[in-house]
C-alpha positions in Angstrom: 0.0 0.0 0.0 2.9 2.6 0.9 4.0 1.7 -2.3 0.7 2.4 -4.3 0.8 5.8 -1.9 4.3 6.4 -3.3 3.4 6.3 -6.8 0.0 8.3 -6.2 3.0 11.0 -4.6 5.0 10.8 -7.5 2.6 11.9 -9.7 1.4 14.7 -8.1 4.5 16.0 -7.6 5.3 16.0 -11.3 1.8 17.0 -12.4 1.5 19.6 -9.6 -2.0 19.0 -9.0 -3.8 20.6 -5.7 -4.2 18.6 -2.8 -5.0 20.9 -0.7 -8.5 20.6 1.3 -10.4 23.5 1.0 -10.2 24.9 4.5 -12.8 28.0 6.2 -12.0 29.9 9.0 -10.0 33.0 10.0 -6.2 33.9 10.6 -5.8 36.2 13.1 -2.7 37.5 12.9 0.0 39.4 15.1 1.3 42.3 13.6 4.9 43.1 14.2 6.8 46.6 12.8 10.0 45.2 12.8 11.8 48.2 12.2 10.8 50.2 14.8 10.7 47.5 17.3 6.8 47.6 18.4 3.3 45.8 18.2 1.1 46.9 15.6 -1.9 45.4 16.3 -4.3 41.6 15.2 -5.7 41.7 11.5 -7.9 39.3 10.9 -8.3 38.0 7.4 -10.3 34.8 5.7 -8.6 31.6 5.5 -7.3 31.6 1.7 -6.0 28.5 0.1 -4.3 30.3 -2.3 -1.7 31.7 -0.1 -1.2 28.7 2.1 3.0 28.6 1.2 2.9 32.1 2.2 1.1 31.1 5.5 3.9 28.4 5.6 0.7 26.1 6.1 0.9 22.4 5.9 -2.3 20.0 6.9 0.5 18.2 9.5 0.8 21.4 11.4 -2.8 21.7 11.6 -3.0 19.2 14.0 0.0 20.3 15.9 2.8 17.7 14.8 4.8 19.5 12.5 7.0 22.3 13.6 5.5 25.5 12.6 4.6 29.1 12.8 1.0 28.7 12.0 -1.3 26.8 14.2 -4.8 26.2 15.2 -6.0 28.4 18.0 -6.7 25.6 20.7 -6.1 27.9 23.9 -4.7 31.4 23.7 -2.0 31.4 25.8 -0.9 27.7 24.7 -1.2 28.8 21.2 0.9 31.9 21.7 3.1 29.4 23.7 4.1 27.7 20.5 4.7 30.1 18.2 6.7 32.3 20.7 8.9 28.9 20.6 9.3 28.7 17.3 10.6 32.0 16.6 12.9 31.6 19.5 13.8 28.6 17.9 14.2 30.0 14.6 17.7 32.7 16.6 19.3 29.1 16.9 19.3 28.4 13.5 23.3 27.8 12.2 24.8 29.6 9.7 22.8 33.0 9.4 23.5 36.4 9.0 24.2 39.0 11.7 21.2 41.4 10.2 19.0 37.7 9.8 19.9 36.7 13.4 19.1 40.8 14.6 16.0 40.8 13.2 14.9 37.9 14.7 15.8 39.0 18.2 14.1 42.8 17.3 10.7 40.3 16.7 11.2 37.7 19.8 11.8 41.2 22.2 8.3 42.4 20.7 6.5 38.9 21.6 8.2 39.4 24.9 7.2 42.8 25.7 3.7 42.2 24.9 2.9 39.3 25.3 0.1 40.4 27.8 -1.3 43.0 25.8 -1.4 40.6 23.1 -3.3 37.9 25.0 -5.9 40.3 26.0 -6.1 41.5 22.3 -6.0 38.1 20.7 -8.9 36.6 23.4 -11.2 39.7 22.1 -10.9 39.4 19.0 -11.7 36.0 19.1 -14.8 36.6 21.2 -16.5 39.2 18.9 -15.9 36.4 15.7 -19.5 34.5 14.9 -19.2 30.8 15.5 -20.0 29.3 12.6 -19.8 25.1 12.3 -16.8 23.7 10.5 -14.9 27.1 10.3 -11.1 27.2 12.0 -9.2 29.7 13.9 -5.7 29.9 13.2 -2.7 32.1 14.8 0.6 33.4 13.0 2.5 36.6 12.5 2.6 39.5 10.0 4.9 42.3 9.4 4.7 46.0 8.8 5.8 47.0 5.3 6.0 45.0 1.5 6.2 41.5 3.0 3.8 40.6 5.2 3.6 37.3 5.4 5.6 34.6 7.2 6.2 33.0 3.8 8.3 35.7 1.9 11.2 35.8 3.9 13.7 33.2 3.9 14.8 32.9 7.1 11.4 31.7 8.4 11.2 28.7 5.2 14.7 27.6 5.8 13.5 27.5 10.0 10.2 25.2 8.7 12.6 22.9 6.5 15.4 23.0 9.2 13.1 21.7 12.3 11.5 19.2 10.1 14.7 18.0 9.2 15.7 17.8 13.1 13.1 15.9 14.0 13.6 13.1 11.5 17.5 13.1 12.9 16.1 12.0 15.9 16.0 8.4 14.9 18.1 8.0 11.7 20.5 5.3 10.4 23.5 5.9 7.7 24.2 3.7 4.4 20.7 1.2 4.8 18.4 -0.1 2.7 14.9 2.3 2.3 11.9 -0.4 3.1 9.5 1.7 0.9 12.4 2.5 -2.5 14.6 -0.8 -1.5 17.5 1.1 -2.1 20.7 1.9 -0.3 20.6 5.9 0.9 22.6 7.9 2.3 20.2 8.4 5.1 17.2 6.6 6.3 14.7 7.5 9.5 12.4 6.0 11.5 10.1 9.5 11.9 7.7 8.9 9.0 4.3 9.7 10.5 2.3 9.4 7.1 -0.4 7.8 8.9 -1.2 8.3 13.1 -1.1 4.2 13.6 2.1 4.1 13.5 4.5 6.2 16.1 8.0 5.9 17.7 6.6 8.3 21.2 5.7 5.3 23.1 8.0 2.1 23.6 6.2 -0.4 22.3 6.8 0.9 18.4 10.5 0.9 19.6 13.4 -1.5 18.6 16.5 -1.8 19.9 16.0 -1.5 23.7 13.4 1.2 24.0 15.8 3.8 22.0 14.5 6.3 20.1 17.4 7.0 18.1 17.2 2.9 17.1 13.8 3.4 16.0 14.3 4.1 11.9 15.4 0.2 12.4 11.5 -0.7 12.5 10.6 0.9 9.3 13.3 3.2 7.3 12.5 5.5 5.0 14.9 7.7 3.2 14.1 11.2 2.5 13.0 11.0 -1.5 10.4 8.3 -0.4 9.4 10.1 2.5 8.5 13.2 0.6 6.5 11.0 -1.9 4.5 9.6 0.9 3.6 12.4 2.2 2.7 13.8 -1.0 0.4 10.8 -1.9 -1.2 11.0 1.7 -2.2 14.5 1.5 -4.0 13.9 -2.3 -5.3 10.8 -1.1 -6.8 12.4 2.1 -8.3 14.9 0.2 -9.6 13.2 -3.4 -9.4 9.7 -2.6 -11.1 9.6 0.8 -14.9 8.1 0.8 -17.8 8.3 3.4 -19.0 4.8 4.1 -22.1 4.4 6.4 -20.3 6.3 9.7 -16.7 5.1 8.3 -14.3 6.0 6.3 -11.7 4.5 3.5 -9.0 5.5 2.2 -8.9 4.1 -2.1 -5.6 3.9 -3.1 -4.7 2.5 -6.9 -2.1 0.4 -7.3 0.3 0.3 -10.4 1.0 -2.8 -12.3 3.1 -3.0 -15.1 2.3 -0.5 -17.5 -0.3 1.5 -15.9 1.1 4.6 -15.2 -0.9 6.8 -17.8 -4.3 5.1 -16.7 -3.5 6.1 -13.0 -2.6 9.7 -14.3 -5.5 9.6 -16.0 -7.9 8.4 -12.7 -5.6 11.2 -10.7 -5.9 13.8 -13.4 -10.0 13.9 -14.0 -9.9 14.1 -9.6 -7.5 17.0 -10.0 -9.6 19.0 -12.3 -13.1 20.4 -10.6 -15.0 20.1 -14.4 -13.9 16.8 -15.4 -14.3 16.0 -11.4 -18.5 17.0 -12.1 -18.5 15.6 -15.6 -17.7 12.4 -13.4 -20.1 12.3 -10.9 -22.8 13.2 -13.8 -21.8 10.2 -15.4 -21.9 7.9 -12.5 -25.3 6.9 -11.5 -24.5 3.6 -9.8 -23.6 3.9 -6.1 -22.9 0.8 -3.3 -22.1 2.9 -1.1 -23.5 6.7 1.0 -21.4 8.7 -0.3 -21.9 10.8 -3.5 -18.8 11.0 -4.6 -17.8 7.7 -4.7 -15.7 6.9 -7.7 -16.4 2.7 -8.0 -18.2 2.3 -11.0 -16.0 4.5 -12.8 -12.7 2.5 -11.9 -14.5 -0.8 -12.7 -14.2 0.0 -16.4 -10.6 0.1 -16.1 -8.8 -3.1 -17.4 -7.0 -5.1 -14.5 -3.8 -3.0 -15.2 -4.0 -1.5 -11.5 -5.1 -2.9 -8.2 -6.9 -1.0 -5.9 -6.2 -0.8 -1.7 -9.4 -0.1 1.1 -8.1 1.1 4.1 -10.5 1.1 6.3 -9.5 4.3 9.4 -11.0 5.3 12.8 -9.6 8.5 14.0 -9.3 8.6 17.2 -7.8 12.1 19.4 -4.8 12.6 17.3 -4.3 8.8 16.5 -6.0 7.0 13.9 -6.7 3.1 14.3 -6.7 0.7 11.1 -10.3 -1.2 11.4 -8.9 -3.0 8.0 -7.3 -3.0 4.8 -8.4 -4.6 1.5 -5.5 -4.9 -0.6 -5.3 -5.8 -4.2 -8.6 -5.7 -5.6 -9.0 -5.9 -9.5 -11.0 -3.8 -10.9 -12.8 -6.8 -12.8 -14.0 -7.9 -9.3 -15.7 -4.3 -8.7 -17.7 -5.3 -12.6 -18.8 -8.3 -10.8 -19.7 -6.7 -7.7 -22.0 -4.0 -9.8 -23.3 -7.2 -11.8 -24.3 -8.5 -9.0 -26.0 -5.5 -7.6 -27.9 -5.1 -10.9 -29.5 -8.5 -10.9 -30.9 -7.6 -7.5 -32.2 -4.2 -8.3 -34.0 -5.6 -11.6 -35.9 -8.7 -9.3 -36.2 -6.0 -6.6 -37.4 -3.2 -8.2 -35.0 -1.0 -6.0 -31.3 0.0 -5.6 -28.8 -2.5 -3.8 -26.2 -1.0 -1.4 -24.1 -1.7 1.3 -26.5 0.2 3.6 -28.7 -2.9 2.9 -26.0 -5.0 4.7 -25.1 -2.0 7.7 -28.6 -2.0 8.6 -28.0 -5.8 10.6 -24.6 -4.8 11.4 -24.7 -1.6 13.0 -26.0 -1.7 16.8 -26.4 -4.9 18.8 -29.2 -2.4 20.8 -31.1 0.4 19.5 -30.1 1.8 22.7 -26.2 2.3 22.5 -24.9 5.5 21.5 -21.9 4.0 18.8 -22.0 1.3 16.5 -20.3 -2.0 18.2 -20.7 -4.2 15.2 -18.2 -2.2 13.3 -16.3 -5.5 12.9 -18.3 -8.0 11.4 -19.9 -5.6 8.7 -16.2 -5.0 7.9 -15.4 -8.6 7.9 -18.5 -8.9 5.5 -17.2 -6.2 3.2 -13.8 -7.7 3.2 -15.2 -11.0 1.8 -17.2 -9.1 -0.7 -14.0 -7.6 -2.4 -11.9 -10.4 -2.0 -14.4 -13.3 -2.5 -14.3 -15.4 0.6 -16.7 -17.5 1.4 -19.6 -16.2 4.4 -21.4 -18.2 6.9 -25.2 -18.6 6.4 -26.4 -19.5 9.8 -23.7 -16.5 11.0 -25.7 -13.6 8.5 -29.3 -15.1 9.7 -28.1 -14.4 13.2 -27.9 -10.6 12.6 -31.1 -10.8 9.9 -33.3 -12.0 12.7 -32.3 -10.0 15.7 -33.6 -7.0 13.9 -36.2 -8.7 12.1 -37.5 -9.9 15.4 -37.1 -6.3 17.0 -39.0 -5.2 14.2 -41.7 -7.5 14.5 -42.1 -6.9 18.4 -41.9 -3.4 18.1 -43.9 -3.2 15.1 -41.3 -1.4 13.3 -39.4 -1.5 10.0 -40.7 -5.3 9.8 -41.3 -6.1 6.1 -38.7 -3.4 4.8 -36.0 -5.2 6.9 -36.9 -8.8 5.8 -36.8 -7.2 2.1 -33.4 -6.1 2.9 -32.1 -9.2 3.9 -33.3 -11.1 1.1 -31.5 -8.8 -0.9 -28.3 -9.4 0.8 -28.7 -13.1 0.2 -29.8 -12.8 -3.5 -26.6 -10.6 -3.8 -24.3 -12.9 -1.8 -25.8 -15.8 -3.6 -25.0 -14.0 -7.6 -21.3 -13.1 -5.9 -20.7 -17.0 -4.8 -20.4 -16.2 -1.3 -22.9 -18.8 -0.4 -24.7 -21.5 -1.4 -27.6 -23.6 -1.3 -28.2 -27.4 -1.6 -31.5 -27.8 -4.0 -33.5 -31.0 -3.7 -35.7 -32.5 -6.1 -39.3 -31.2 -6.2 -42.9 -31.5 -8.0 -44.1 -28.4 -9.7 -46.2 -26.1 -7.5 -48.2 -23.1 -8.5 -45.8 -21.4 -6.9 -42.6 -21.8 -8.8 -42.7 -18.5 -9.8 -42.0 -17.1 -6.5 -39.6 -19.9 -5.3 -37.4 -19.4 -8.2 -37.5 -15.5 -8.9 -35.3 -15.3 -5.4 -32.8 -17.5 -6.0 -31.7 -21.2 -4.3 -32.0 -19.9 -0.9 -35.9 -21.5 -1.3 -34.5 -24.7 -2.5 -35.9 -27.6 -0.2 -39.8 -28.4 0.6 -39.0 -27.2 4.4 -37.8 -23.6 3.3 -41.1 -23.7 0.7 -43.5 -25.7 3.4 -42.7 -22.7 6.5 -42.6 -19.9 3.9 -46.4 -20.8 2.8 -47.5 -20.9 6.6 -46.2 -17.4 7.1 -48.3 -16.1 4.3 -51.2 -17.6 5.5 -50.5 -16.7 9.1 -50.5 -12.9 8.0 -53.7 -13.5 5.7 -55.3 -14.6 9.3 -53.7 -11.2 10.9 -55.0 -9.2 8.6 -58.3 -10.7 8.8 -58.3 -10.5 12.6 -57.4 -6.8 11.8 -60.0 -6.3 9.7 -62.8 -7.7 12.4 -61.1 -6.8 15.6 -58.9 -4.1 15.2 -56.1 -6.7 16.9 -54.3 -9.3 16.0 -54.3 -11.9 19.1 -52.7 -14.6 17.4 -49.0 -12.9 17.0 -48.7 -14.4 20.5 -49.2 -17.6 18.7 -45.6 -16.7 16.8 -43.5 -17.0 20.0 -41.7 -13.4 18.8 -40.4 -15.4 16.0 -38.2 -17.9 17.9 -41.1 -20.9 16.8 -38.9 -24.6 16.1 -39.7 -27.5 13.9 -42.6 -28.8 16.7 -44.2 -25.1 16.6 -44.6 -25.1 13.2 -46.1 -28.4 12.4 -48.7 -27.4 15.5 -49.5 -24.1 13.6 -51.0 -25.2 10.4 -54.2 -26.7 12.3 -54.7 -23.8 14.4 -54.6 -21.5 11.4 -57.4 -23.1 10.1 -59.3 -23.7 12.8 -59.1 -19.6 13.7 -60.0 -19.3 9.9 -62.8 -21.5 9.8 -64.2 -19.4 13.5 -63.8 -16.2 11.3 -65.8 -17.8 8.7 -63.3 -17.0 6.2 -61.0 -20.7 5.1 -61.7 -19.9 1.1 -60.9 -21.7 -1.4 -57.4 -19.4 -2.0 -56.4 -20.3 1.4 -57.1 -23.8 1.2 -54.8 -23.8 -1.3 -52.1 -21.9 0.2 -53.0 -24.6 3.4 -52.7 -27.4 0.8 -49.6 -26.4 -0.9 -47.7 -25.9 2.6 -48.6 -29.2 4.0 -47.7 -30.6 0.8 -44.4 -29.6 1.1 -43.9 -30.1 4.8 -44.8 -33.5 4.5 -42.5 -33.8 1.8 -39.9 -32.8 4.1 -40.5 -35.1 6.5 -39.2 -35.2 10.5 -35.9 -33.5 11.8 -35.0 -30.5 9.2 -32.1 -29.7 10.5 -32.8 -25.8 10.7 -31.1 -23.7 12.8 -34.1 -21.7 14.4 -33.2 -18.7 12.7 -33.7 -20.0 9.6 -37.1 -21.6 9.9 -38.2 -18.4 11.1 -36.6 -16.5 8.7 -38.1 -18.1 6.2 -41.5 -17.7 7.9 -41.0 -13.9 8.1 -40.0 -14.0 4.3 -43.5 -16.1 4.0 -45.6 -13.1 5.7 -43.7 -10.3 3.9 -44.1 -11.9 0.9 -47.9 -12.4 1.7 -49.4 -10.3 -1.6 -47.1 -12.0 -4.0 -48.7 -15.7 -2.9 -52.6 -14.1 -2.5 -52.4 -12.9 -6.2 -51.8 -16.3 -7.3 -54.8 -17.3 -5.1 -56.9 -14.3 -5.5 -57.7 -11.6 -8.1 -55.9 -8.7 -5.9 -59.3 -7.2 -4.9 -60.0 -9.7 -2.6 -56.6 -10.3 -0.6 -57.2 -10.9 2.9 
């Protein structure tokens, strides 16, 4: 992946394509007449892009890990802390002129002298700005005069460069092999902080007896790579990063031979803002939340390139890997879209990976974060990399919330819709399968075999039946009573092979009381004992699944009664 990162670096560099987010907020700055030795004042002015080198701005420094005069108001005085360092710092750098090292001091005696008058200034001005959601607050220095920004004088780029180059000193070997180039250079270190998962402050990421300094031994990187990585990190961060149902991914291509000019070409239409809307015009099919996402576009590319998932959680100023999908071929995105479009033409409705976060998202309604971050990763995982999924182990999650549905009187038949979805799109992905046992015809073929396998034994068809004719009894009872007394009947879906066989008889019975055991429902009845019969003793279904298939049975309940019924006359 650092590598894929690398190349993504490379070409940005070369191309010199923005990556810069666009940021909003304010820079308040401290004005400073260096001449005359004395505080001018605090302009404020709007955060603009265009002048972030002359800010000497970098995204790192936004977050407060990268040495530099220019940072994110946080608190006053801790703010004012840090840059009054830096510049302090900046006296100490080697090899600079007298007039260079005397106007530094003229500026660092200013900060000195009034520092409280600056506090008291900087704290009011900040007080009388409207709050506004999303917008920053950042604090540098300004001059009197033609340059007044941090960024036209020398002395202040060369201090940003020098300290960066300090800290990466700090753990540095000589003459060794680069892990990211695999080349011998000159100098390698250990401080590569591309991502926040990986960091030499604590021991535990250190080699070589808890020694900093021993630390580039873990993972060296010489300064030409490092560059590139942090040149691909901050496009990718910007163009390549995807919402994706409360997470996030990072998508990063990865060259194979001979696709350079097809990744330029990915890289250059998310460079340019028209050819960036031309491309969201021009895709219409999404599997994920996020309106940007970029999938159907990459899976016309030929399998010249592979593409990365990593999947982050950010976490203070840390971030957490939750996982990483590496090499996936664009071919298998085709499929994946294939597969998606077979379900939306039996469906009548778009597929999408919020159909599969809907059972993996809270174990309880009532906790405030998502705990089943995990397993709906684990499911996405095999989805791009084709690994086979446990039946049984997807039912499990398909039935808690179908059964909180059902209690609750909820989302019932949209959730049971969703998860038949998710099979019918596992199923045309080969992610599971189903045995299918020899049958006789039945009038109602049509639905068994316009959803797949998944309905391919006289048990799955047998409790199916039962659950459309246990609604067409609730819906009666609704009709008459405004109630329907014989839910309690269903055992809040949790019914085994014994409840089910002791069902059928009491369905018609209550039907027969209501006066209302047609001909359509004796032929539903008929059909389902047909096939339970044919099924014989001891199904071997997980209780999840009988009920499941139940649930699918009473959802289903106006596709069965239109076989039965002319659709007036349902219920």
């Amino acid at each position: 992946m650092l590598s894929a990162i690398k190349d993504i670096g490379y070409l940005v560099s070369k191309k010199a394509w923005s990556s810069e987010r666009p940021i909003e907020g304010k820079v308040l700055s401290v004005i400073i007449d260096a001449v005359n030795s004395s505080f001018s004042g605090i302009d404020i002015e709007d955060f603009d892009t265009k002048k972030i080198d002359l800010y000497l701005f970098s995204s790192g420094s936004s977050k407060g890990n990268v040495p530099s005069p220019f940072a994110p108001i946080t608190e006053p005085e801790k703010t004012y802390k840090k840059i009054e360092k830096w510049m302090k710092d900046c006296e100490k750098i080697t090899g600079i002129e007298n007039d260079t090292r005397e106007f530094l001091s003229r500026i660092n005696k200013v900060l000195a002298e009034n520092k409280d008058l600056i506090m008291n200034l900087l704290k009011y001005k900040i007080e009388g700005l409207p709050k506004k959601k999303g917008e920053g607050r950042y604090f540098t220095l300004g001059f009197e005069g033609n340059k007044r920004y941090l960024g036209e004088y020398e002395i202040f780029k060369r201090g940003v460069e020098d300290f960066a180059a300090a800290k990466l000193k700090k753990s540095a070997g000589k003459n060794q092999v680069c892990s990211v180039c695999g080349l011998v250079r000159e100098e390698v270190s250990g401080k590569v902080d591309v991502f926040k998962f990986y960091t030499i402050d604590k021991p535990g990421f250190i080699s070589g007896g808890f020694k900093e300094i021993s630390a580039w031994k873990n993972f060296p990187v010489c300064v030409e790579c490092k560059a590139l990585l942090e040149s691909g990190k901050k496009y990718i961060d910007v163009k390549l990063n995807f919402k994706f149902y409360g997470l996030n991914y990072y998508l990063t291509p990865r060259l194979l031979v001979g696709g350079e000019d097809i990744l330029e070409d990915i890289l250059n239409i998310l460079s340019d803002t028209t050819k960036a809307i031309d491309l969201k015009e021009r895709t219409k099919k999404r599997i994920t939340n996020d309106e940007n996402e970029i999938l159907e576009f990459l899976s016309g590319i030929k399998d010249v390139l592979t593409l990365n998932f990593l999947f982050l959680r950010k976490e203070q100023s840390a971030e957490r890997i939750l996982l990483l999908i590496e090499d996936v071929f664009p071919s298998r995105i085709r499929r994946i879209f294939k597969a998606k479009d077979c379900v939306d033409a039996i469906f009548e409705d778009e597929f999408n990976f919020g159909k599969i976060r809907n059972f993996y998202s809270k174990s309880d309604e009532g906790k405030r974060e998502s705990d089943l971050n995990k397993y709906f990763l684990e499911i996405v995982d095999s989805i791009f990399k084709e690994r086979k999924l446990d039946f049984a182990f997807l039912l499990k999650f398909f039935m808690a919330v179908i059964r909180r549905e059902f209690i609750n009187e909820g989302y019932f038949g949209f959730r049971i819709k969703d998860a038949l979805m998710n099979i019918m799109f596992f199923e045309n992905l080969g992610l599971i399968t189903f045995e299918e046992a020899s049958m006789v015809e039945s009038m109602f073929n049509g639905i068994f075999t316009q959803y797949g396998k998944s309905f391919g034994n006289p048990a799955k068809r047998g409790v199916f039946l039962l659950g459309a004719l246990t609604q067409l009894l609730l819906n009666k009872q609704w009709n008459e009573r405004n109630a329907r007394p014989f839910m309690k009947k269903l055992k809040g879906l949790k019914m085994d092979e014994k409840d089910i066989r002791a069902l059928l008889p009491e369905i018609q019975n209550k039907l027969e009381e209501y006066d209302s055991f047609d001909k359509g429902k004796r032929l539903i009845a008929s059909e389902a004992s047909k096939y339970l019969l044919e099924a014989g003793e001891g199904w071997k279904m997980p209780v999840d699944e009988i009920n499941f298939y139940f649930s699918c049975g009473m959802n289903l309940v106006e596709n069965v009664a239109n076989i039965v019924y002319p659709k007036e006359n349902i219920g």
